[in-house]
C-alpha positions, 0 to 999 in steps of 0.5 A: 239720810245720805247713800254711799254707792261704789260703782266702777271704783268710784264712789258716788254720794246720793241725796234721796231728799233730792230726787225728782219725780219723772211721772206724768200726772194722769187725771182721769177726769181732766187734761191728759198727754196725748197721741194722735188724736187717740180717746181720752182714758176714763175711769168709771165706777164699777157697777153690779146691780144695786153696787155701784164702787163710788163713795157718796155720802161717807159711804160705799167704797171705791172700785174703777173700771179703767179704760186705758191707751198706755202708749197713746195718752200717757208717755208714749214710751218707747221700747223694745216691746213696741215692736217685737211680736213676743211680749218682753217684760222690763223685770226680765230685763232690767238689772237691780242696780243704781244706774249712773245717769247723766241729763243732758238738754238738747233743742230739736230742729226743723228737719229743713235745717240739717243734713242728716237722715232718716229711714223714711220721708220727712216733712220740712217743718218736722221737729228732729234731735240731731247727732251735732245737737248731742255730739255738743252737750255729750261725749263721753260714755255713760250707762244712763242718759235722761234727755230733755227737750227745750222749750221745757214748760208745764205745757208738756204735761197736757200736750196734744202730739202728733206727727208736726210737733213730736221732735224724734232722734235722727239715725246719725243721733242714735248711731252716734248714742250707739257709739258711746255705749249708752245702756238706758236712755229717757226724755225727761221732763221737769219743772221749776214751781214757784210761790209767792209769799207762802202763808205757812212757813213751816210747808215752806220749809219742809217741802221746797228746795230754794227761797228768794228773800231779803237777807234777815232773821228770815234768812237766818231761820231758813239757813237753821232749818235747811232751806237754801236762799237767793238773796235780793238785797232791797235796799243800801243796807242789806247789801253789804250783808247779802254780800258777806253771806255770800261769801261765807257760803250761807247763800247761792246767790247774791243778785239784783238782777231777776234773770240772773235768779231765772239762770241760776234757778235753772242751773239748780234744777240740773245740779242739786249737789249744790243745795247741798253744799250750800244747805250743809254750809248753812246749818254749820253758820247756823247751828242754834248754839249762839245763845249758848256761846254768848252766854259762856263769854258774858258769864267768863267776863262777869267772873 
């Protein structure tokens, strides 16, 4: 199912198959983002005399008591409701609307290695996101921005921060977002997951986005059921028909080369039209009547 949305007099096609996740797991019993050395958030069954809310057994029901530091280990948002003594809501706030967003990776630098400032003391060694860094990947306006910080790992996931290795915005930076009529901005955080020689296909095909293989009757199959392929020719033979694939739009890329793979993976993550374009093109190649067309021609000559 595709969307159709017309924002500005443009219009925009969406593909909700292709949306991404920006929720940090919290594992209540496990590793969590966190702030400033603050305790861990727990969860812990209820208890009222002989009731406690734990399943044991095949019996009893679930009831936790959270025990919770939103802003201290979860994602640190933030926002106006930080700082204002009146509490303010983000229904109150927020429009319902698609917003038109843009993402844009950026790499912080030591504050020792730029010239601009801040409304407080800085550390040398402290980890800052500068107007050049912004003014070189963004320089038009755009209602959303969705900013993510490199090196961008699973690391983040469970980072311990605090205040050496929390990169923060320089005041030219936010000027210079203020300047550009940026409405809703995030730091965003994603990850490229990767497994090797799955047993199930069939997961395979319903819940990835890419496959790297050899070009064969498994590509074939991965073009008919929509899943886009890399194509790492193995040997002489192949290479000519990872070749044409190429050509004819039934693969993203036709390489040796693993950091060629690494790149294009990460260009992919940034831009999933392209699955699209290359998934639509695949299963135009592949539609599953070629039995059918042989068929009608055999059955022509034979008459």
């Amino acid at each position: 199912m595709g969307l159709s949305i017309t924002k500005d007099h443009k219009n925009f096609q969406i593909d909700p198959t292709s949306a991404v996740c920006l929720a940090i797991p919290y594992d209540y019993q496990g590793s969590q983002p966190n702030f400033f050395d603050s305790p861990p958030g727990k969860a812990v069954p209820f208890q009222d005399d002989d009731f406690i809310g734990e399943v044991k057994n095949d019996k009893g029901c679930n009831v936790m008591i959270i025990n919770q530091n939103i802003h201290s280990t979860g994602t640190h948002t933030e926002c106006a409701g930080h700082i204002l003594e009146k509490d303010i809501y983000i229904h109150d706030v927020l429009t319902l609307e698609f917003i038109r967003t843009e993402l844009v990776s950026v790499t912080p630098q030591k504050w020792s290695e730029t010239n601009e400032s801040y409304h407080c003391n800085v550390q040398n060694d402290d980890w800052v996101i500068t107007k050049k860094e912004l003014s070189d990947k963004l320089s038009h306006s755009t209602d959303g921005l969705v900013l993510r910080t490199l090196p961008n790992d699973a690391e983040k996931l469970t980072r311990k921060y605090n205040a050496t290795n929390t990169a923060f915005f320089t005041t030219e930076a936010i000027a210079y977002l203020e300047n550009l009529k940026i409405k809703h901005l995030v730091e965003k955080e994603e990850f490229i997951n990767i497994y090797i020689q799955p047993y199930s296909m069939g997961e395979l095909f319903m819940n990835f986005d890419i496959a790297i293989g050899a070009p064969g009757v498994s590509h074939i199959e991965r073009m008919y059921c929509g899943l886009p392929s890399i194509l790492m020719p193995q040997n002489q033979i192949q290479e000519p028909l990872a070749l044409a694939w190429k050509e004819h739009g039934g693969a993203l890329l036709n390489t040796k080369s693993s950091d060629k793979v690494v790149n294009f993976l990460k260009f992919l993550s940034k831009n999933k039209t392209e699955l699209k374009i290359i998934r639509d093109r695949g299963l135009k190649l592949i539609d599953g009547n070629g039995a059918r067309r042989i068929s009608k021609i055999i059955m022509k000559n034979i008459k």
